[in-house]
ZADO-1210 file (C-alpha; in nm, 4 decimals, padded with zeros to 6 digits):
<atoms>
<atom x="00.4556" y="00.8350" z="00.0570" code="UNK" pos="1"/>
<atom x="00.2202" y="00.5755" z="00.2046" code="UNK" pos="2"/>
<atom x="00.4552" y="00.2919" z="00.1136" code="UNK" pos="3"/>
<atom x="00.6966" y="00.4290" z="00.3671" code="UNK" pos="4"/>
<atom x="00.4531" y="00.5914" z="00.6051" code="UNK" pos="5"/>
<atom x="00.4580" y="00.5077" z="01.0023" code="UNK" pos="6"/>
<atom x="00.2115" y="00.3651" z="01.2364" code="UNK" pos="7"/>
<atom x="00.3075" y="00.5328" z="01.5428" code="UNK" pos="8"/>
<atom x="00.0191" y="00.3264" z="01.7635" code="UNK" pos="9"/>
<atom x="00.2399" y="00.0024" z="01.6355" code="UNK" pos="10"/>
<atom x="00.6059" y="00.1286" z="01.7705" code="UNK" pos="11"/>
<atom x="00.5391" y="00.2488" z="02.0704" code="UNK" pos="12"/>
<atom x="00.9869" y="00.3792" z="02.1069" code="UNK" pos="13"/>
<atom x="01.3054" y="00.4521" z="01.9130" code="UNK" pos="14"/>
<atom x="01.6012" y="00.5048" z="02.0259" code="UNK" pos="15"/>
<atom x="01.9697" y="00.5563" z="01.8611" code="UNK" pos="16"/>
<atom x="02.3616" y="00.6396" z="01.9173" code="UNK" pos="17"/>
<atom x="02.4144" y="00.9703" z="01.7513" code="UNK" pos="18"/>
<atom x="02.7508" y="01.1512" z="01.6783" code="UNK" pos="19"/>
<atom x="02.7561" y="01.5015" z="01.5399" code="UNK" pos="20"/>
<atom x="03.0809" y="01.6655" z="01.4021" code="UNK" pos="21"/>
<atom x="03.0842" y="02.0170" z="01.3305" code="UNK" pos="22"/>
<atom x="03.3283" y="02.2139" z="01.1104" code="UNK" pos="23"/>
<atom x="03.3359" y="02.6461" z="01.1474" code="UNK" pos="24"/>
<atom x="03.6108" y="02.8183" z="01.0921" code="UNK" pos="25"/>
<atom x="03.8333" y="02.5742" z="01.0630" code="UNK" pos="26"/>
<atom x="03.7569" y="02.3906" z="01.3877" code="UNK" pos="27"/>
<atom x="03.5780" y="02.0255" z="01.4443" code="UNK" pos="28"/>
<atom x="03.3725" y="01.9925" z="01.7912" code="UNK" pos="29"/>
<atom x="03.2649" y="01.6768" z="01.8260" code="UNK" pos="30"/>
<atom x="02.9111" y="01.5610" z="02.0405" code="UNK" pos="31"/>
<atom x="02.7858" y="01.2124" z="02.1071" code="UNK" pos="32"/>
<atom x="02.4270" y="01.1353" z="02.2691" code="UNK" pos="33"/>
<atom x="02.1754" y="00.8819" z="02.2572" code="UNK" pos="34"/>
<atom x="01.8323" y="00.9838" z="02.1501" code="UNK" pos="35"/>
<atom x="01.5242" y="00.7965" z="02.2967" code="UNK" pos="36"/>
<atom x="01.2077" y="00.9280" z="02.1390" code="UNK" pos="37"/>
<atom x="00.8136" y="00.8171" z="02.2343" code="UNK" pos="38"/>
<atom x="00.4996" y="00.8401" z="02.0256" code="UNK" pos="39"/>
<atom x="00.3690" y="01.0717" z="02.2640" code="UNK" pos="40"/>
<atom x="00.6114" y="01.3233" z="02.1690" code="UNK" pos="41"/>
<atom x="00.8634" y="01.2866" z="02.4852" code="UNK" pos="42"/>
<atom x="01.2043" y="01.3106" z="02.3931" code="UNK" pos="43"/>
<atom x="01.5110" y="01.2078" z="02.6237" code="UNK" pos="44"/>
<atom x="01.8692" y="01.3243" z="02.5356" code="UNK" pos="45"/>
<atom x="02.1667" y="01.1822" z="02.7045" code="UNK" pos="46"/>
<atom x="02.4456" y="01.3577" z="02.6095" code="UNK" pos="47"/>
<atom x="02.7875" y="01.1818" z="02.6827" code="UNK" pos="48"/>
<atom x="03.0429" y="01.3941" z="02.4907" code="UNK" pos="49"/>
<atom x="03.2113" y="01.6907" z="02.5271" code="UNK" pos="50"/>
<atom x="03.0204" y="01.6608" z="02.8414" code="UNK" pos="51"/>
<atom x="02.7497" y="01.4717" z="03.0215" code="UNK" pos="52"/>
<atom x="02.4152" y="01.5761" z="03.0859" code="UNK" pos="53"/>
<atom x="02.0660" y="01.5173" z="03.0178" code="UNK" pos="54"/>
<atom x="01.7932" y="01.6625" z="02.8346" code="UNK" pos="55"/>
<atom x="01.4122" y="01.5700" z="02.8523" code="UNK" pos="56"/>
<atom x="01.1777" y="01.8013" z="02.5959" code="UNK" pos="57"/>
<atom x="00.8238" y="01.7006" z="02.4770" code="UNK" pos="58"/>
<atom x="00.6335" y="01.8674" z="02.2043" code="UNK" pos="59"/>
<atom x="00.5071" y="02.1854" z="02.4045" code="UNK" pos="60"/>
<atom x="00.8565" y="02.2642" z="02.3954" code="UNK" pos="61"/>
<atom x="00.8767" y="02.2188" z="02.7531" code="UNK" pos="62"/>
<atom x="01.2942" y="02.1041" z="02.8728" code="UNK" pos="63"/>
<atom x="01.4183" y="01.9793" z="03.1773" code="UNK" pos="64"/>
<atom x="01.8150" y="01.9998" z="03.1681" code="UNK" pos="65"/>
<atom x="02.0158" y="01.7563" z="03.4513" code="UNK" pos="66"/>
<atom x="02.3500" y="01.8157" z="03.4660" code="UNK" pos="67"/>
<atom x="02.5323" y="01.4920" z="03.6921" code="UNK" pos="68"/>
<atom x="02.8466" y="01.7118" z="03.7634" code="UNK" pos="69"/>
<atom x="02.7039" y="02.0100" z="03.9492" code="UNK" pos="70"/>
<atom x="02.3712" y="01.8498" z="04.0270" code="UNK" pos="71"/>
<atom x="02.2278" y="02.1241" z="03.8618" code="UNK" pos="72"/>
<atom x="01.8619" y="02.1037" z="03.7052" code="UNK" pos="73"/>
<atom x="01.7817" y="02.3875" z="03.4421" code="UNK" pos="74"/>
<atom x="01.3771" y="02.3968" z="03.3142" code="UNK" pos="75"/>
<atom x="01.2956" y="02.6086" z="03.0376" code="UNK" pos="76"/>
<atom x="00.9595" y="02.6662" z="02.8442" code="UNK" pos="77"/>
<atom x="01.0054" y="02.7977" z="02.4412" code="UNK" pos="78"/>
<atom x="00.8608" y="02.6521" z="02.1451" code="UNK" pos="79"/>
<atom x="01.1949" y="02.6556" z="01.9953" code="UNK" pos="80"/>
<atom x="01.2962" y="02.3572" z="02.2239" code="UNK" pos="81"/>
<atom x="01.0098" y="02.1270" z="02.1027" code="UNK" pos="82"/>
<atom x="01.1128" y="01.7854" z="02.0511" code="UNK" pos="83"/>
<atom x="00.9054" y="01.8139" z="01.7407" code="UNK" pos="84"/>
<atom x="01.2582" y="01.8926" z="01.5401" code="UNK" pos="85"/>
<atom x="01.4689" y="01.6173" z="01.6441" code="UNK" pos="86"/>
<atom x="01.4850" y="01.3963" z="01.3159" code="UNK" pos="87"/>
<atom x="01.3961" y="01.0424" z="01.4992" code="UNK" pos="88"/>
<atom x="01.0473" y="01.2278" z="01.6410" code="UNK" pos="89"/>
<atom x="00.9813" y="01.3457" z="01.2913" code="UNK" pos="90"/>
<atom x="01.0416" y="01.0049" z="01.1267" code="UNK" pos="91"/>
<atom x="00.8884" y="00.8406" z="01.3754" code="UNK" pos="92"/>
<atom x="00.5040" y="01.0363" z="01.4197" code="UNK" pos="93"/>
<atom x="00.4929" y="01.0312" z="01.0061" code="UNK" pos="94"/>
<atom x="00.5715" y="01.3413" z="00.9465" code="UNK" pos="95"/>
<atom x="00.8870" y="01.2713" z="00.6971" code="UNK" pos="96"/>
<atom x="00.6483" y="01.4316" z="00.4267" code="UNK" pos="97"/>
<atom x="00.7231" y="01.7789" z="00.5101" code="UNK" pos="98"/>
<atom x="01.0067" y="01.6925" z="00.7612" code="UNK" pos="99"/>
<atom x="00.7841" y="01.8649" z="01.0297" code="UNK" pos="100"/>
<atom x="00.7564" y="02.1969" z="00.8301" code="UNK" pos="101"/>
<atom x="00.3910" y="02.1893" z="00.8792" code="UNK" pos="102"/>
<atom x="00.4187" y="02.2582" z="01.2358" code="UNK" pos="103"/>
<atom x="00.5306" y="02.5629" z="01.1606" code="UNK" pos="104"/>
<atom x="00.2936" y="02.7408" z="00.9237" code="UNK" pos="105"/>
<atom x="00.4241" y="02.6262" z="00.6210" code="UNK" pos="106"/>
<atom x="00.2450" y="02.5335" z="00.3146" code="UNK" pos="107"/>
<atom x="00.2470" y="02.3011" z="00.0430" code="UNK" pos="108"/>
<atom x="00.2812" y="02.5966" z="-00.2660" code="UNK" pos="109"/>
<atom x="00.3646" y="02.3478" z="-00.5672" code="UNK" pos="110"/>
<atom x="00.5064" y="02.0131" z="-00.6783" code="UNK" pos="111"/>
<atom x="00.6905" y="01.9127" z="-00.9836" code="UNK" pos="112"/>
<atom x="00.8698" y="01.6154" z="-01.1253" code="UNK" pos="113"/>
<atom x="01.2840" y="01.6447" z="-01.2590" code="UNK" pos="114"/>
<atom x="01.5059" y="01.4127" z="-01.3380" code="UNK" pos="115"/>
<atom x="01.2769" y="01.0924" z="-01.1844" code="UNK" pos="116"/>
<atom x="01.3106" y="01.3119" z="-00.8552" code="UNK" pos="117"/>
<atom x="00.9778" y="01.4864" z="-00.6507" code="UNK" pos="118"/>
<atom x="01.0510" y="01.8293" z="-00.5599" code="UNK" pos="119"/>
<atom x="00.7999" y="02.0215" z="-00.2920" code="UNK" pos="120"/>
<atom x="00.8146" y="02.3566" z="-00.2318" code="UNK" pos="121"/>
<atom x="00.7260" y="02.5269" z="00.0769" code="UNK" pos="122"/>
<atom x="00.6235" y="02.8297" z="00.1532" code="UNK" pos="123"/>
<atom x="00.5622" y="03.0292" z="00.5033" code="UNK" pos="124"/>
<atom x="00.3673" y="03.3688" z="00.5767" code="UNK" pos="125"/>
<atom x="00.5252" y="03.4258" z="00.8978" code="UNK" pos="126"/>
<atom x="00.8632" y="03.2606" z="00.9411" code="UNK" pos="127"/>
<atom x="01.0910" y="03.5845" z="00.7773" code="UNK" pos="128"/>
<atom x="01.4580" y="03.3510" z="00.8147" code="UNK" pos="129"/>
<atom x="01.3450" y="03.0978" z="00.5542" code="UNK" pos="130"/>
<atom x="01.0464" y="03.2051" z="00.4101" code="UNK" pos="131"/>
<atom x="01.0596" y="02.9261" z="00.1054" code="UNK" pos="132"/>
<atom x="01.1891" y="02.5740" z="00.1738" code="UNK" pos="133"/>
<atom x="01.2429" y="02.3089" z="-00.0587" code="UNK" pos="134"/>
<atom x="01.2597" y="01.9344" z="-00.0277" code="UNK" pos="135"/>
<atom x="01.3394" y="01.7047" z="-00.2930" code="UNK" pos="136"/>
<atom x="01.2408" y="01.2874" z="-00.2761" code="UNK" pos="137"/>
<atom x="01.3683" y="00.9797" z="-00.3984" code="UNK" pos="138"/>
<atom x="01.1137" y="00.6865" z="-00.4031" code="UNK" pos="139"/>
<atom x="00.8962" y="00.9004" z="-00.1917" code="UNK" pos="140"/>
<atom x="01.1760" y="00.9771" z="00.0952" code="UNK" pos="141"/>
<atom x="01.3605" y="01.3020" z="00.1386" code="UNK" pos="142"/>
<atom x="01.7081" y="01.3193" z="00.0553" code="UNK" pos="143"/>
<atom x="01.7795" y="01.6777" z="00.0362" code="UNK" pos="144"/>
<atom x="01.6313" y="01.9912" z="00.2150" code="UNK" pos="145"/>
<atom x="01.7326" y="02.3709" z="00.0608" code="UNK" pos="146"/>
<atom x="01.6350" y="02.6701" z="00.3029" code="UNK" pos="147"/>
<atom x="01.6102" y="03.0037" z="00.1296" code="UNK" pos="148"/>
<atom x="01.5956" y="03.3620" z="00.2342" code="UNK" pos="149"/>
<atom x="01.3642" y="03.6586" z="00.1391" code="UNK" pos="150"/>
<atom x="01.5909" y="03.6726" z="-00.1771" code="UNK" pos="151"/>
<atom x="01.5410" y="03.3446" z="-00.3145" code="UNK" pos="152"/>
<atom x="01.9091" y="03.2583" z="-00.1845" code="UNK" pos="153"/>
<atom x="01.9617" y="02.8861" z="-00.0646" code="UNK" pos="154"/>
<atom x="02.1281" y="02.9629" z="00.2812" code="UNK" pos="155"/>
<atom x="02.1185" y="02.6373" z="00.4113" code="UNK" pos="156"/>
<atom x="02.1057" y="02.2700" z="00.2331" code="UNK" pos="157"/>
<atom x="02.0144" y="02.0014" z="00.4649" code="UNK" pos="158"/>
<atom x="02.1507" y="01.6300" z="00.2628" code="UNK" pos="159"/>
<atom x="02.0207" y="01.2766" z="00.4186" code="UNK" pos="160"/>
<atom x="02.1368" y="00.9406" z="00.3339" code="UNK" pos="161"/>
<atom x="02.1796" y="00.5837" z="00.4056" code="UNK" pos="162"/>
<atom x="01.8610" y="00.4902" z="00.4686" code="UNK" pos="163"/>
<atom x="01.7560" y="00.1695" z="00.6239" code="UNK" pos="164"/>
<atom x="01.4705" y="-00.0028" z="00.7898" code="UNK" pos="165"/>
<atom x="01.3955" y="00.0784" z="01.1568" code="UNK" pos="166"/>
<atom x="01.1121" y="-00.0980" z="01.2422" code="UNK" pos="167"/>
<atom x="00.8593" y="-00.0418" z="01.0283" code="UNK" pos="168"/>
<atom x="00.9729" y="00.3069" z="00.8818" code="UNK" pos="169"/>
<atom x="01.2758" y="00.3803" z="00.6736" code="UNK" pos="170"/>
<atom x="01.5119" y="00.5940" z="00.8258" code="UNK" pos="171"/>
<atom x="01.8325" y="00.8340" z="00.7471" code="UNK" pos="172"/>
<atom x="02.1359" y="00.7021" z="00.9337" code="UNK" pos="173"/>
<atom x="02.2975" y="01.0014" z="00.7769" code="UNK" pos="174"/>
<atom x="02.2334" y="01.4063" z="00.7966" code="UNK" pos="175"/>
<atom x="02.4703" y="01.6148" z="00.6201" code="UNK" pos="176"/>
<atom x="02.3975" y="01.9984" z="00.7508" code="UNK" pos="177"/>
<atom x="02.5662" y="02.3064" z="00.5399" code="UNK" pos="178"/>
<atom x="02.4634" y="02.6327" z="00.6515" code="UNK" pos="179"/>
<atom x="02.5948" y="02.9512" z="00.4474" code="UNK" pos="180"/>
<atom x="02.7095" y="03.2158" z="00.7133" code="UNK" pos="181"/>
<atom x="02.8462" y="03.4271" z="00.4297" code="UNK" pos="182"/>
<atom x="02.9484" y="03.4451" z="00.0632" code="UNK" pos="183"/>
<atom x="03.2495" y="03.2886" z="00.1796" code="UNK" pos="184"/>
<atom x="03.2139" y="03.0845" z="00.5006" code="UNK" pos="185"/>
<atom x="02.9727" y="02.8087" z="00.6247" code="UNK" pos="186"/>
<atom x="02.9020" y="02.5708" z="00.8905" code="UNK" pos="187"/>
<atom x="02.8930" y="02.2417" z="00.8401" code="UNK" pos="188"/>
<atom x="02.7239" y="01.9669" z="01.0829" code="UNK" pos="189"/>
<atom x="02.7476" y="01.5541" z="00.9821" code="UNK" pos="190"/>
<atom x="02.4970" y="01.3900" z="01.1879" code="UNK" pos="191"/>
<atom x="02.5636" y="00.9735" z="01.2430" code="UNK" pos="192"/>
<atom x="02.2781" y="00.7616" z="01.3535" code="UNK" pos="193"/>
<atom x="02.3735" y="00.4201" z="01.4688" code="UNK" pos="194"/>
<atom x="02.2576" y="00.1612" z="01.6597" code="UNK" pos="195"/>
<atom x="01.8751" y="00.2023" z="01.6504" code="UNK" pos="196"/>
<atom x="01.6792" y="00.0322" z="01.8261" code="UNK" pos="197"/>
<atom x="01.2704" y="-00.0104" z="01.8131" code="UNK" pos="198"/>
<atom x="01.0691" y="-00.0791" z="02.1080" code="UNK" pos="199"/>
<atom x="01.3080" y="-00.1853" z="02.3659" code="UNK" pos="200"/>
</atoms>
């Protein structure tokens, strides 16, 4: 993975046009932001569509919410809310190895080869939703990400593609986000980075 590791200390910012569509149950909601992420793990969200507001999280999980209409400010303290997850951080601080799994408790439990592909399984003690994650690589960079219950069931497969140079990392322009919410139904999230821009 070195060959498409990150030096944080050399890109200091990163930011990028995101558009997320979302199909459940028939319906598509739409939400556009633009992302601006810092090595030191502060994260600013400005969220244009459906509505406008902005979010500010760093990686205590610490949020301040502004909201221009009401003039309303919302601050909220859970671990949940780290800007650790959002996929630009992750790339960003290096940590496209596990795709920020580590953070979490998990743990490397084995590695094989198919097909010219790396797969990496992961395994956590504590986390009881998706105890055993999976993440498979091409030329060292994850393009797919299977979350499985107690059971051994994939419930959730995360795709990314279109990668491309952002600086000095290579980067996903493309999430693809299907999660199972029964034997029939699921949720599915396309994620659209564009316009991303490195230290400016």
């Amino acid at each position: 993975l070195a060959a498409h590791s990150f030096d944080s200390s050399a890109q200091r910012k990163i930011s990028a046009d995101v558009e997320v569509k979302q199909v459940a149950a028939g319906n598509v909601a739409t939400i556009t932001k633009r992302v601006h992420c810092s090595n030191d793990g502060r994260v600013v969200i400005h969220f244009l569509k459906p509505e406008e507001y902005f979010v500010i999280t760093n990686s205590k999980g610490e949020m301040k919410m502004y909201i221009p209409r009401t003039n309303e400010v919302l601050l909220e303290n859970s671990a949940s809310l780290s800007s650790k997850d959002e996929l630009v951080s992750i790339f960003m601080s290096g940590r496209a190895d596990d795709l920020g799994l580590g953070a979490y408790g998990y743990r490397l439990q084995s590695s094989t080869r198919e097909d010219g592909y790396i797969k990496k399984t992961f395994t956590s003690p504590t986390d009881g939703q998706y105890p055993t994650v999976e993440i498979v690589y091409d030329n060292f960079l994850p393009i797919y990400c299977g979350y499985m219950d107690a059971s051994g069931k994939t419930v959730r497969k995360v795709y990314f593609s279109r990668y491309a140079p952002a600086g000095r990392m290579m980067f996903p322009n493309r999430m693809t986000d299907i999660t199972y919410t029964s034997q029939k139904d699921s949720t599915v999230a396309r994620t659209v980075y564009s316009n991303i821009l490195v230290d400016q």
